[in-house]
Backbone as JSON Lines, residues from 0, in Angstrom:
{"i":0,"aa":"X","n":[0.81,-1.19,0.0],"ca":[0.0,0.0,0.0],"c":[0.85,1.26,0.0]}
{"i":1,"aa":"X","n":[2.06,1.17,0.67],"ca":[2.65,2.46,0.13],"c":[3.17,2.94,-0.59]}
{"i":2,"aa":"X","n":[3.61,1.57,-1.49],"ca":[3.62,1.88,-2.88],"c":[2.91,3.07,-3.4]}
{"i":3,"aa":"X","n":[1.58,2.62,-3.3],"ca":[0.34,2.95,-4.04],"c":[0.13,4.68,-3.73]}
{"i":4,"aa":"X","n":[0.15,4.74,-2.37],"ca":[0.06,5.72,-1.8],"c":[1.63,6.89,-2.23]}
{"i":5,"aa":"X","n":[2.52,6.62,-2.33],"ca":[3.53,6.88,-2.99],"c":[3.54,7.5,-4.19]}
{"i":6,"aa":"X","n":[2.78,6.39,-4.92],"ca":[2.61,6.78,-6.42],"c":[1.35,8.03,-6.79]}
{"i":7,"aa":"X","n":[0.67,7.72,-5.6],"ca":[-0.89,9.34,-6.0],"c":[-0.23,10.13,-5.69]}
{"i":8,"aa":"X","n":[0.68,10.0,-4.79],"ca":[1.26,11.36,-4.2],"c":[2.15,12.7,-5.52]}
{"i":9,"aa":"X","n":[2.77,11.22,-6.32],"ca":[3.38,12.0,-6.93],"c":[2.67,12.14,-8.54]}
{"i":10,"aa":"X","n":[1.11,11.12,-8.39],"ca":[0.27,11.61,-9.47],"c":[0.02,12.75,-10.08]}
{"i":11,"aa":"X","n":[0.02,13.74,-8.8],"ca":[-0.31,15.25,-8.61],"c":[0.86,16.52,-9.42]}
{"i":12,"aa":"X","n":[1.72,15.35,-9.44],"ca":[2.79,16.32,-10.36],"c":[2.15,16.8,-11.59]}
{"i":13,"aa":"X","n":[1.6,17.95,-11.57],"ca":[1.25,18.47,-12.88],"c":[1.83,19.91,-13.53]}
{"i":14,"aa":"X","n":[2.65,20.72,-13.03],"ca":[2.65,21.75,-13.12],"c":[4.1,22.12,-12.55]}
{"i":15,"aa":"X","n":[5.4,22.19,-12.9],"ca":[6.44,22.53,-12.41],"c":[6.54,24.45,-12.03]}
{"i":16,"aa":"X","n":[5.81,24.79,-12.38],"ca":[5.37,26.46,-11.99],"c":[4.07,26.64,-10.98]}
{"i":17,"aa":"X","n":[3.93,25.26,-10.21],"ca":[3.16,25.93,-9.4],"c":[3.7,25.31,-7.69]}
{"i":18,"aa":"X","n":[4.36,25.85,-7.96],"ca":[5.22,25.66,-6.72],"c":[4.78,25.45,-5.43]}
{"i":19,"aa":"X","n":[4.62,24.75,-4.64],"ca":[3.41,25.19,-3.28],"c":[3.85,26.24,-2.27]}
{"i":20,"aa":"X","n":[3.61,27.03,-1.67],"ca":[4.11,28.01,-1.37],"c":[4.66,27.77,0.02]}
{"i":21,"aa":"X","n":[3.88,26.39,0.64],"ca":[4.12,25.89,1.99],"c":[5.65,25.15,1.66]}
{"i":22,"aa":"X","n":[6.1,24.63,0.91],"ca":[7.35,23.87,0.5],"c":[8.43,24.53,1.46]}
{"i":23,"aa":"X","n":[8.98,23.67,1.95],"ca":[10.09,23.2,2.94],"c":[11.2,23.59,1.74]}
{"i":24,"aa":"X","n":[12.63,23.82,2.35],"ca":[13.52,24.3,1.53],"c":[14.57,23.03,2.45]}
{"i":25,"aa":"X","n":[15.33,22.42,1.64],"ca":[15.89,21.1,1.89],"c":[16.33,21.58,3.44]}
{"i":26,"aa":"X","n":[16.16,20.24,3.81],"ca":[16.62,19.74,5.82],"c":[17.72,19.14,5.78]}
{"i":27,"aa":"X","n":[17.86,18.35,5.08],"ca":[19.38,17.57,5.21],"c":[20.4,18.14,3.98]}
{"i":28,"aa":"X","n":[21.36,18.17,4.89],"ca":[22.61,18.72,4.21],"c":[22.84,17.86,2.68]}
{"i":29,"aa":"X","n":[23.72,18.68,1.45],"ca":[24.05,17.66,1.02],"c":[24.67,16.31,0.81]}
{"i":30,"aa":"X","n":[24.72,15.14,0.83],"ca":[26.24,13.96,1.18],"c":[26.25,13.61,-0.42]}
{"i":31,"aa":"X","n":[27.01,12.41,-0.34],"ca":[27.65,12.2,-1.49],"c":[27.41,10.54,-2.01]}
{"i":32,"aa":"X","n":[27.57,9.83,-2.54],"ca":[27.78,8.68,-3.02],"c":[28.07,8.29,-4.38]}
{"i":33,"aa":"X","n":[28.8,7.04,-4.07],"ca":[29.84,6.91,-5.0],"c":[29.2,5.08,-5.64]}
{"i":34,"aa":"X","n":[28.44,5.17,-6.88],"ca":[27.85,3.87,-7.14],"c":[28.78,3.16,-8.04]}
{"i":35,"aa":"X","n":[29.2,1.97,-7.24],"ca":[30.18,1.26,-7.63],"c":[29.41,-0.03,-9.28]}
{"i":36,"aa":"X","n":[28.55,-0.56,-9.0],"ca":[27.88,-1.3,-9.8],"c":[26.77,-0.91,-10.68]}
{"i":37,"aa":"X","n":[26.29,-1.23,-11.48],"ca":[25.59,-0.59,-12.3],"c":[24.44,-0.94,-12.13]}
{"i":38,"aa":"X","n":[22.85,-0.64,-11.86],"ca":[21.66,-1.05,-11.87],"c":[20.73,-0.8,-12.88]}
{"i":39,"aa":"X","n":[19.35,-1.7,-12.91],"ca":[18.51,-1.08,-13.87],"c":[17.02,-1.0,-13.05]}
{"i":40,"aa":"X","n":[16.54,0.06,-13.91],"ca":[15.26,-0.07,-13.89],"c":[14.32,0.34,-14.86]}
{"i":41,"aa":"X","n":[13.18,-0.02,-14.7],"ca":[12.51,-0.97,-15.49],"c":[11.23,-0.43,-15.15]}
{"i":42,"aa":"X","n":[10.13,0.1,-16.51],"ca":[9.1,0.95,-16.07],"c":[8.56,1.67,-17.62]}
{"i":43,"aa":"X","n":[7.71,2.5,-17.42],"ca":[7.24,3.15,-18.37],"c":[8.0,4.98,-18.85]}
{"i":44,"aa":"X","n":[8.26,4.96,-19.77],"ca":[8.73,6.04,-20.14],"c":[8.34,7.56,-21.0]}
{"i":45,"aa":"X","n":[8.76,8.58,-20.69],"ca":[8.75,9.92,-21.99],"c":[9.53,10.34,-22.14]}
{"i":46,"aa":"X","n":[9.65,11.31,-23.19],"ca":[10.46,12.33,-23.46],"c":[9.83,13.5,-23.39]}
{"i":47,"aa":"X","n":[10.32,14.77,-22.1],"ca":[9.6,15.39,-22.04],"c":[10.85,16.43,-22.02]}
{"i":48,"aa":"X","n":[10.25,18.07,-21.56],"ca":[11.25,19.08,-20.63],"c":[10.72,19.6,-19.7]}
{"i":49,"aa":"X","n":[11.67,20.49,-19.08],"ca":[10.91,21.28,-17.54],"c":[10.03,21.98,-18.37]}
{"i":50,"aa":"X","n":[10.38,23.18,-19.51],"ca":[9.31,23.73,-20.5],"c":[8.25,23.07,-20.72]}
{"i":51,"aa":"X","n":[8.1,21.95,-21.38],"ca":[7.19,21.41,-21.47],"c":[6.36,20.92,-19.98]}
{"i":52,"aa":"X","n":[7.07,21.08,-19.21],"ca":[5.86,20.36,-17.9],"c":[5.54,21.82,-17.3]}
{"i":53,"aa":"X","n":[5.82,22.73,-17.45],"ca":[5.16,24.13,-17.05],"c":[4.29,24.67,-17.13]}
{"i":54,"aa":"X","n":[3.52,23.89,-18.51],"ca":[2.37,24.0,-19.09],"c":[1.33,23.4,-18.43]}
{"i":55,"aa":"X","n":[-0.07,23.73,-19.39],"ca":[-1.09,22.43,-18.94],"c":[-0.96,20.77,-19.6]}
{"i":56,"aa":"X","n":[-0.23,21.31,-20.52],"ca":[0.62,20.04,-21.63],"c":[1.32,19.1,-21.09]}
{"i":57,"aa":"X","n":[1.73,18.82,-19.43],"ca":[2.79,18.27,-19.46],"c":[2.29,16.92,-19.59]}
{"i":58,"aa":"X","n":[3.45,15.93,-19.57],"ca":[3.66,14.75,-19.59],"c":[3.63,14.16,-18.37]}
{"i":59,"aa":"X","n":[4.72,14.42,-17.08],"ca":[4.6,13.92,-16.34],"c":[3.55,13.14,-14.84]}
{"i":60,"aa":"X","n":[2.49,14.06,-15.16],"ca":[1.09,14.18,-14.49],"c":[0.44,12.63,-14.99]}
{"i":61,"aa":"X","n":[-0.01,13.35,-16.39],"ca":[-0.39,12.01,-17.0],"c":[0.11,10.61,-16.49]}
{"i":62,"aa":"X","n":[1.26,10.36,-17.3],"ca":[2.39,9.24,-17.1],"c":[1.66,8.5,-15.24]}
{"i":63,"aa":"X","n":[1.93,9.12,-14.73],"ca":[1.66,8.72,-13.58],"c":[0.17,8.33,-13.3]}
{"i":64,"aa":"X","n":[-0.68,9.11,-13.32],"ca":[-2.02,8.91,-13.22],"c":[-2.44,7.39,-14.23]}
{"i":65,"aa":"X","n":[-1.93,7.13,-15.38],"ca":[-2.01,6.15,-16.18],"c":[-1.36,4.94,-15.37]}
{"i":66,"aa":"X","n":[-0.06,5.32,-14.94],"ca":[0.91,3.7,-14.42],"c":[-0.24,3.49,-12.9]}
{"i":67,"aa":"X","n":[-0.32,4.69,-11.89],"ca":[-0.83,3.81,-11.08],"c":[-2.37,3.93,-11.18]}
{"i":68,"aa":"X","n":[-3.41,4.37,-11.94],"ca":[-4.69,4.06,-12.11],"c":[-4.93,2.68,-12.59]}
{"i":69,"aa":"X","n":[-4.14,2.21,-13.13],"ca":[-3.9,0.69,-14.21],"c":[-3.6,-0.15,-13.29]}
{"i":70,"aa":"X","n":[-2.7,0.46,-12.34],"ca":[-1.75,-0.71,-11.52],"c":[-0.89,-1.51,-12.02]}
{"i":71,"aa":"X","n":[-0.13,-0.8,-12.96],"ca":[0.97,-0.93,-14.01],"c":[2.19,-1.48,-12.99]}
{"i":72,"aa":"X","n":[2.13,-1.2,-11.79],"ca":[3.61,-1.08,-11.49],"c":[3.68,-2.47,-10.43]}
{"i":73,"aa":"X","n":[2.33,-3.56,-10.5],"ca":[2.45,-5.04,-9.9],"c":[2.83,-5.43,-10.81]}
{"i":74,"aa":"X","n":[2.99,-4.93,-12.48],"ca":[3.47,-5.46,-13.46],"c":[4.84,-5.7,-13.73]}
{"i":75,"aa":"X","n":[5.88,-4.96,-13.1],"ca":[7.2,-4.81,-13.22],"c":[7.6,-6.34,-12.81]}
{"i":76,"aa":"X","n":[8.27,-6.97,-13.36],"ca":[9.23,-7.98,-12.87],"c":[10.21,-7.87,-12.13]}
{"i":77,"aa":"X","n":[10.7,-8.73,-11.24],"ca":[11.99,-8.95,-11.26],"c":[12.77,-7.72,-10.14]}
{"i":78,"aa":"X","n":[11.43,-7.06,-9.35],"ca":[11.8,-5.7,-8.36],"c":[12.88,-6.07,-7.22]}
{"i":79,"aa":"X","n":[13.38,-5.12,-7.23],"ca":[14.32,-5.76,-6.07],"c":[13.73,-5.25,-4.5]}
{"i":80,"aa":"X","n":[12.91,-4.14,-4.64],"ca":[12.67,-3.6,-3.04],"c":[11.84,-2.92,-3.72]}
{"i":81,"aa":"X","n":[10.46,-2.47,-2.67],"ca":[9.41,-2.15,-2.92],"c":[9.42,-0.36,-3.34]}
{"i":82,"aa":"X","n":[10.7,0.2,-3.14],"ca":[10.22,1.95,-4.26],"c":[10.27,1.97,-5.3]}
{"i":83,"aa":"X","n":[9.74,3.48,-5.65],"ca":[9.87,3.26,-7.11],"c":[10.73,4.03,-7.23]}
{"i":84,"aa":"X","n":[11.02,4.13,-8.52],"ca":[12.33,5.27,-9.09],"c":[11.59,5.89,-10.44]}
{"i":85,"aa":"X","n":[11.86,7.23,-10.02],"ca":[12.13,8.08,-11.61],"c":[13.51,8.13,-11.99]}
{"i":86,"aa":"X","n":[13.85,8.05,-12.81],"ca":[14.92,8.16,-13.61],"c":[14.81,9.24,-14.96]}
{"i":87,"aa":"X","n":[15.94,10.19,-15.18],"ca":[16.1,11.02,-15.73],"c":[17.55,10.87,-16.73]}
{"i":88,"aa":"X","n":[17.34,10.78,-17.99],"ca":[18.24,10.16,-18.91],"c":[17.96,10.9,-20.15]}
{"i":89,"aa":"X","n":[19.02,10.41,-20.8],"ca":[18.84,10.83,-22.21],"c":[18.64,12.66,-22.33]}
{"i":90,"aa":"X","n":[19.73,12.7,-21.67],"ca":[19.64,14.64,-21.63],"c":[20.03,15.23,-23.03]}
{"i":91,"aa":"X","n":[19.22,16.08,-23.85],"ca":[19.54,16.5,-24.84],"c":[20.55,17.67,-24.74]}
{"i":92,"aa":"X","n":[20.73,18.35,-23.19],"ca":[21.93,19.27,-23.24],"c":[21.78,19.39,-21.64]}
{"i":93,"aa":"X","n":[21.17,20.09,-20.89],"ca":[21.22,20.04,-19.41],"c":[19.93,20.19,-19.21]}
{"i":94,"aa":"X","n":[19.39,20.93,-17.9],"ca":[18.06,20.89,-17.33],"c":[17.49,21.92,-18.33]}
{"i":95,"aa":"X","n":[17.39,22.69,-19.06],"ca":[17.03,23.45,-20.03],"c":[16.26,22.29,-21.55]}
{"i":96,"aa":"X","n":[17.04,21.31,-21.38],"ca":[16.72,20.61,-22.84],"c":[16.04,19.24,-22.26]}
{"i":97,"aa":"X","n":[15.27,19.1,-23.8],"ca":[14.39,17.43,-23.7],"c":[15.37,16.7,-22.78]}
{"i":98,"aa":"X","n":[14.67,15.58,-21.97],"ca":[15.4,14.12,-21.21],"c":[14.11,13.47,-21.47]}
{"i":99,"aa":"X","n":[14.45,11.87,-21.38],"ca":[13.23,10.99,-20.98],"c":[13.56,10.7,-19.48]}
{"i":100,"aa":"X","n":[12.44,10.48,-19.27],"ca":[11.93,10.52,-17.69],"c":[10.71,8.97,-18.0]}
{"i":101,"aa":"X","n":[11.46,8.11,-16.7],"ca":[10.84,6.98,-16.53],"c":[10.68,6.42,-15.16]}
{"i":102,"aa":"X","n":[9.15,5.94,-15.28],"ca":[8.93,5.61,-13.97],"c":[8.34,4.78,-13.77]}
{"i":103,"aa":"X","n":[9.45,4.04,-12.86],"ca":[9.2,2.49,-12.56],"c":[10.04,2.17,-11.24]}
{"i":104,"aa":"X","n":[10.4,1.11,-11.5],"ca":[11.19,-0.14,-9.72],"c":[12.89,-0.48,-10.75]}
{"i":105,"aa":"X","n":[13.3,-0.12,-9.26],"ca":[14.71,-0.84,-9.81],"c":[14.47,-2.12,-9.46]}
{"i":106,"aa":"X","n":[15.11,-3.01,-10.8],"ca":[14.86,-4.6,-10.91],"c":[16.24,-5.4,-10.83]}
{"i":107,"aa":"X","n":[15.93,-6.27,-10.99],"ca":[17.17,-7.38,-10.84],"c":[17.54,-8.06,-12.16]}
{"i":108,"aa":"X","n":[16.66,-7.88,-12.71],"ca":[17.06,-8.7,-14.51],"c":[16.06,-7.64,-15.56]}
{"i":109,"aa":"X","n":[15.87,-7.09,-16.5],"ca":[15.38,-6.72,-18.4],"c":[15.01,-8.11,-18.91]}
{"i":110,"aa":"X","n":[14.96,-8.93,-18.41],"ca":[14.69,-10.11,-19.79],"c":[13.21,-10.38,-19.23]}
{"i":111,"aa":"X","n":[12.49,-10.19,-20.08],"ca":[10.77,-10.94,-20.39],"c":[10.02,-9.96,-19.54]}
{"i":112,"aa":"X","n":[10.28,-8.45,-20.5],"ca":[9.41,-7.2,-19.48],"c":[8.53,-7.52,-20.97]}
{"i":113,"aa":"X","n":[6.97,-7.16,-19.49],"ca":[6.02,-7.28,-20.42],"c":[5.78,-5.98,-22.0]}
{"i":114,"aa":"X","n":[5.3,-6.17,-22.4],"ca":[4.92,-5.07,-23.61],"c":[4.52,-3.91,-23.06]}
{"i":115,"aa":"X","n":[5.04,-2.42,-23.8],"ca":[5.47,-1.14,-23.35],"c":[5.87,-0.95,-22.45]}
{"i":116,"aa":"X","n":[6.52,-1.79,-21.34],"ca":[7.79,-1.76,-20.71],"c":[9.21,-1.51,-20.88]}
{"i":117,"aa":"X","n":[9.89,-0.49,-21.1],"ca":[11.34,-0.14,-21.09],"c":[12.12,0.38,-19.93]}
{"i":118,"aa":"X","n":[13.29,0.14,-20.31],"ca":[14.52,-0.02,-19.32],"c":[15.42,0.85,-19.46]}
{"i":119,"aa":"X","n":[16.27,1.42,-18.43],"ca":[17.34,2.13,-18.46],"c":[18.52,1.22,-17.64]}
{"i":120,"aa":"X","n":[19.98,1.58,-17.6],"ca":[20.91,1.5,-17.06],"c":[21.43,2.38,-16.51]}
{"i":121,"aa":"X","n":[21.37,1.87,-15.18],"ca":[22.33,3.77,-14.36],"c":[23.63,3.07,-14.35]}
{"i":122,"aa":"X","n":[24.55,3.84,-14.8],"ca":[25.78,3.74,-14.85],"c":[26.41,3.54,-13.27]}
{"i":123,"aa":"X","n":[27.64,3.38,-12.86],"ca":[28.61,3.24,-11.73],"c":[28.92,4.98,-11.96]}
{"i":124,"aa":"X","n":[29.22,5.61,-10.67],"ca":[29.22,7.17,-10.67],"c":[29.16,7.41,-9.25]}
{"i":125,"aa":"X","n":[29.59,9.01,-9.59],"ca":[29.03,9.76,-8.43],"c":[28.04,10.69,-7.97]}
{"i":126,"aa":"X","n":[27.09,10.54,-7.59],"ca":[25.84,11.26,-7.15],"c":[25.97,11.87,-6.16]}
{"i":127,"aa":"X","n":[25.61,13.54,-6.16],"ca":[25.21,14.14,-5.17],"c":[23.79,13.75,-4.54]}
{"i":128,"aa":"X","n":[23.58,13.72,-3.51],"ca":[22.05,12.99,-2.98],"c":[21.36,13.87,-1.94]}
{"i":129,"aa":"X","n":[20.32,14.54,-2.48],"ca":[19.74,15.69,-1.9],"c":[17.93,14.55,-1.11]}
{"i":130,"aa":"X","n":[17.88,15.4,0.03],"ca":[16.76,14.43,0.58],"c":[15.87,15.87,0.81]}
{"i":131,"aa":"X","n":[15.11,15.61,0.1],"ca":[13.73,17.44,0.47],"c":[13.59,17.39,1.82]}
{"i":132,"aa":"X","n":[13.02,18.57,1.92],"ca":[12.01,18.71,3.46],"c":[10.98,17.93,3.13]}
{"i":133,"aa":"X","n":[10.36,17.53,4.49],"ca":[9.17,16.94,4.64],"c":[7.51,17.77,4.52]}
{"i":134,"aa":"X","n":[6.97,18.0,3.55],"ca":[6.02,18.49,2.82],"c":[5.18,18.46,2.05]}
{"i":135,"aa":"X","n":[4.26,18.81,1.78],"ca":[3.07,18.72,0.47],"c":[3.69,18.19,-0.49]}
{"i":136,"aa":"X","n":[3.49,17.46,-1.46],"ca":[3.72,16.75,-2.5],"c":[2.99,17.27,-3.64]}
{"i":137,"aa":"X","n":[2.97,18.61,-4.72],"ca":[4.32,17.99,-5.16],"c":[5.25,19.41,-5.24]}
{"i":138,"aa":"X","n":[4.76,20.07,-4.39],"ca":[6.14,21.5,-4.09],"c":[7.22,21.17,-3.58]}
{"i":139,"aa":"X","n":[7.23,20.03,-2.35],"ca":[8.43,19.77,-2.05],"c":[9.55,19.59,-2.93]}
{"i":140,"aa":"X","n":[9.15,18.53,-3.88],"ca":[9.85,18.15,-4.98],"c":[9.87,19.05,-6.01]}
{"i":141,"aa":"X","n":[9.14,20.2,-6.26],"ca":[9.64,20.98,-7.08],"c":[10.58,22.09,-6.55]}
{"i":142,"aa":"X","n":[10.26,22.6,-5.45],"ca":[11.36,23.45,-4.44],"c":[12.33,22.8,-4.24]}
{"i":143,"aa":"X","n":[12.97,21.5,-4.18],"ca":[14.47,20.85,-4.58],"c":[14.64,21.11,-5.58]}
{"i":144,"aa":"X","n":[14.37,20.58,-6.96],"ca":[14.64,20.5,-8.12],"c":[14.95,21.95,-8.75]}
{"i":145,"aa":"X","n":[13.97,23.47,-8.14],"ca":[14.53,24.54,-8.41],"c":[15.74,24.97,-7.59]}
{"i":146,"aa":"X","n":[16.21,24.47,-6.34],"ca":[16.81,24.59,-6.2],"c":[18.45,24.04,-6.23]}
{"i":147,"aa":"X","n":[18.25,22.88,-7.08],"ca":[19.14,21.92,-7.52],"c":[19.77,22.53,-8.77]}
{"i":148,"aa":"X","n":[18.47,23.47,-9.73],"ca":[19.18,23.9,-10.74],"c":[19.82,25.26,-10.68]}
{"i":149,"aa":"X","n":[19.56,25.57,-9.56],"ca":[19.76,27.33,-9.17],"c":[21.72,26.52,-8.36]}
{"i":150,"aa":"X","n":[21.96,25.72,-8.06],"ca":[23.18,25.54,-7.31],"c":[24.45,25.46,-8.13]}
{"i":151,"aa":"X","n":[25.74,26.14,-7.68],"ca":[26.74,26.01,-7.98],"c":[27.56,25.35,-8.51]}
{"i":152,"aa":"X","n":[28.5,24.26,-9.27],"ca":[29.92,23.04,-9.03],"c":[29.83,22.96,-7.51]}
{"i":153,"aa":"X","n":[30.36,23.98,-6.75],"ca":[30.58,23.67,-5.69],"c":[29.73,23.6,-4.48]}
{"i":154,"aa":"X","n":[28.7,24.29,-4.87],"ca":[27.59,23.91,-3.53],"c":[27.1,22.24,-4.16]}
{"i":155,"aa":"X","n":[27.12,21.59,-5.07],"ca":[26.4,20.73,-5.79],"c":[27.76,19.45,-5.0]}
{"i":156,"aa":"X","n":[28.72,19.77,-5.27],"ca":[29.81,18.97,-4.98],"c":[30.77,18.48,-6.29]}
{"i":157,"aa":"X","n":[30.84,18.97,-7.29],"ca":[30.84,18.85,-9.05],"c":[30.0,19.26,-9.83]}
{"i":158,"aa":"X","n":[30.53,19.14,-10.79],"ca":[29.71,19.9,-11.76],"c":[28.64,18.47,-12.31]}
{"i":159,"aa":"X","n":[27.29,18.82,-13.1],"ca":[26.17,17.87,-13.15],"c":[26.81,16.8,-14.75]}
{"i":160,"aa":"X","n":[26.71,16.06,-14.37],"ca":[27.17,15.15,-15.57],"c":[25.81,15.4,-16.44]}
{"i":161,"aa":"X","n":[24.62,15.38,-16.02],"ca":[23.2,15.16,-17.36],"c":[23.35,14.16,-18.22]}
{"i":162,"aa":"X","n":[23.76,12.76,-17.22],"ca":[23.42,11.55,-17.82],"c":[22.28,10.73,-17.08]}
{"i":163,"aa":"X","n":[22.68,10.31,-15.95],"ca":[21.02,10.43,-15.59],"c":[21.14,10.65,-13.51]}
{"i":164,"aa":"X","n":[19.77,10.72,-13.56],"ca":[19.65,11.26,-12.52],"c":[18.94,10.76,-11.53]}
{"i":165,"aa":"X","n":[18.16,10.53,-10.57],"ca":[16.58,9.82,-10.21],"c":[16.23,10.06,-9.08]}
{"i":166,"aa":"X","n":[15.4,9.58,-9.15],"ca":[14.23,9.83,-7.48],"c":[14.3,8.69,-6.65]}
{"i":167,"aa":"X","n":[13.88,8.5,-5.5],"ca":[13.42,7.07,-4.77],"c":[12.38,7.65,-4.17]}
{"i":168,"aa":"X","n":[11.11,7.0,-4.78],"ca":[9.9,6.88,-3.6],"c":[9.52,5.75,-2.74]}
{"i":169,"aa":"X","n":[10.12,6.23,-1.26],"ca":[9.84,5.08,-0.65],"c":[8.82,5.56,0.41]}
{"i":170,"aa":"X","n":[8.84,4.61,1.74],"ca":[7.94,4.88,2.86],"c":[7.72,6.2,3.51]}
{"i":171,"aa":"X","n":[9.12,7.12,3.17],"ca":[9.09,8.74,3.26],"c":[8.04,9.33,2.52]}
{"i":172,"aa":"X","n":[7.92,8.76,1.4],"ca":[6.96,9.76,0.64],"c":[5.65,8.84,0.4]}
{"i":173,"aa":"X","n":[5.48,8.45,1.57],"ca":[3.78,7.47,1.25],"c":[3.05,8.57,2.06]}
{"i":174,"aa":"X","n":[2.96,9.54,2.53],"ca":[2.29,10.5,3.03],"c":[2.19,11.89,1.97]}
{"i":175,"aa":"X","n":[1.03,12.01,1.08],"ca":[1.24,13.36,0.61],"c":[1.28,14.66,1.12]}
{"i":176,"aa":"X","n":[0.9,14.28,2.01],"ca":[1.19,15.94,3.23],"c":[2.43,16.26,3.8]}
{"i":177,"aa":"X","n":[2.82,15.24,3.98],"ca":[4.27,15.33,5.02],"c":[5.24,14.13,4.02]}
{"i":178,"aa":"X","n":[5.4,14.31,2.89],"ca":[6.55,13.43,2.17],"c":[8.05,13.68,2.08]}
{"i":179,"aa":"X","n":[8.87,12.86,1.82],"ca":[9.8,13.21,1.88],"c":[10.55,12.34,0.43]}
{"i":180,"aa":"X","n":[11.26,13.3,-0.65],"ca":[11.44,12.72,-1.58],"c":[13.43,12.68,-1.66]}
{"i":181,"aa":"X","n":[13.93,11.32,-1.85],"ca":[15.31,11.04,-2.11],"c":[15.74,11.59,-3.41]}
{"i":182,"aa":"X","n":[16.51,12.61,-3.77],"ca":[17.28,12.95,-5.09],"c":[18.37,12.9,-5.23]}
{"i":183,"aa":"X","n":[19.04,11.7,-6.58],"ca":[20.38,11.78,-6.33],"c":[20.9,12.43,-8.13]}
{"i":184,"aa":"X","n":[21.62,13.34,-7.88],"ca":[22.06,14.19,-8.91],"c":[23.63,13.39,-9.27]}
{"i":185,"aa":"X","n":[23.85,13.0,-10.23],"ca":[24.51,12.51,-11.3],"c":[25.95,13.6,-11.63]}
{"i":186,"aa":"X","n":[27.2,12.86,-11.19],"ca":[27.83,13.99,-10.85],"c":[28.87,13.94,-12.46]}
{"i":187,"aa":"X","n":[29.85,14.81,-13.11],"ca":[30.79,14.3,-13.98],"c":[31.8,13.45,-13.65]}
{"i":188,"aa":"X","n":[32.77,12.81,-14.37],"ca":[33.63,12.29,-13.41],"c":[34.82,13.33,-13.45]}
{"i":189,"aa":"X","n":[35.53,13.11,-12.32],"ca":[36.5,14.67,-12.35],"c":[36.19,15.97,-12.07]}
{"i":190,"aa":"X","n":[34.98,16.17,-11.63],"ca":[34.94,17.53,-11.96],"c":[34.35,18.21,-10.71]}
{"i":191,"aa":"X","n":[35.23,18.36,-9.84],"ca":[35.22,19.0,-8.42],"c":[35.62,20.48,-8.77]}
């Protein structure tokens, strides 16, 4: 169920310009991690931009309202632990340009995903890993994300690689009032 509850929460994503005004400005400091092995996950996908989700046009609202109205996401194979992940890939230049954005479960195997199911690979890297304040859903997560793109090389910890990026929704964010969303930003290599 908190899956489920997880996933309405972030159904509500419709509008990256409407910021909630109650939004918490991040609680935990930034830390760091360093992903030694490579994972996948496995889920439904777009190609969208922040432009494009600013609108009434966006993509990401939808996307969601479709995976968990369906109950798309008992469909995933092969999950390794019950969150889900967005994943942010395929950057056409940085947060300014098209990425596909997919949302699904990190899995344990790609072989025998059902039909319109696709997959990404997160590379081995280093991620900066930002954890929001605990808040309305979905300002919290947009008050990180503006403030993720408003940050420095060095407040960030490196400069942003814009290969991919992602979310974890777990038992933090099964409350849409008081959620709390995991972001780990995708660092270059070298570039402190």
């Amino acid at each position: 169920m908190i899956r489920a509850n997880a996933c309405l929460t972030a159904a509500i994503f419709l509008s990256l310009s409407q910021i909630a005004p109650q939004a918490q400005e991040l609680e935990k400091p930034l830390t760091h991690i360093a992903i030694s092995a490579p994972f996948y996950v496995a889920g439904w996908m777009i190609r969208t931009s922040n432009a494009g989700e600013m609108g009434s046009n966006g993509k990401i609202g939808p996307l969601w309202q479709r995976v968990m109205g369906k109950d798309l996401v008992s469909q995933i194979p092969n999950r390794t632990d019950g969150a889900l992940i967005v994943l942010y890939s395929n950057y056409a230049s940085d947060e300014k340009g098209d990425y596909d954005y997919l949302l699904g479960a990190r899995v344990s195997s790609v072989e025998n995903l059902p039909a319109g199911m696709t997959w990404r690979k997160v590379e081995p890297g280093d991620y900066a890993v930002i954890l929001t304040g605990k808040g309305q859903m979905p300002g919290i997560l947009q008050a990180a994300w503006a403030r993720i793109w408003k940050m420095t090389p060095a407040e960030l910890g490196g400069r942003r690689a814009f290969l991919t990026d992602y979310e974890i929704y777990d038992a933090r964010s099964a409350n849409m009032q008081s959620a709390q969303v995991e972001i780990h930003v995708g660092l270059a290599t070298g570039a402190h």
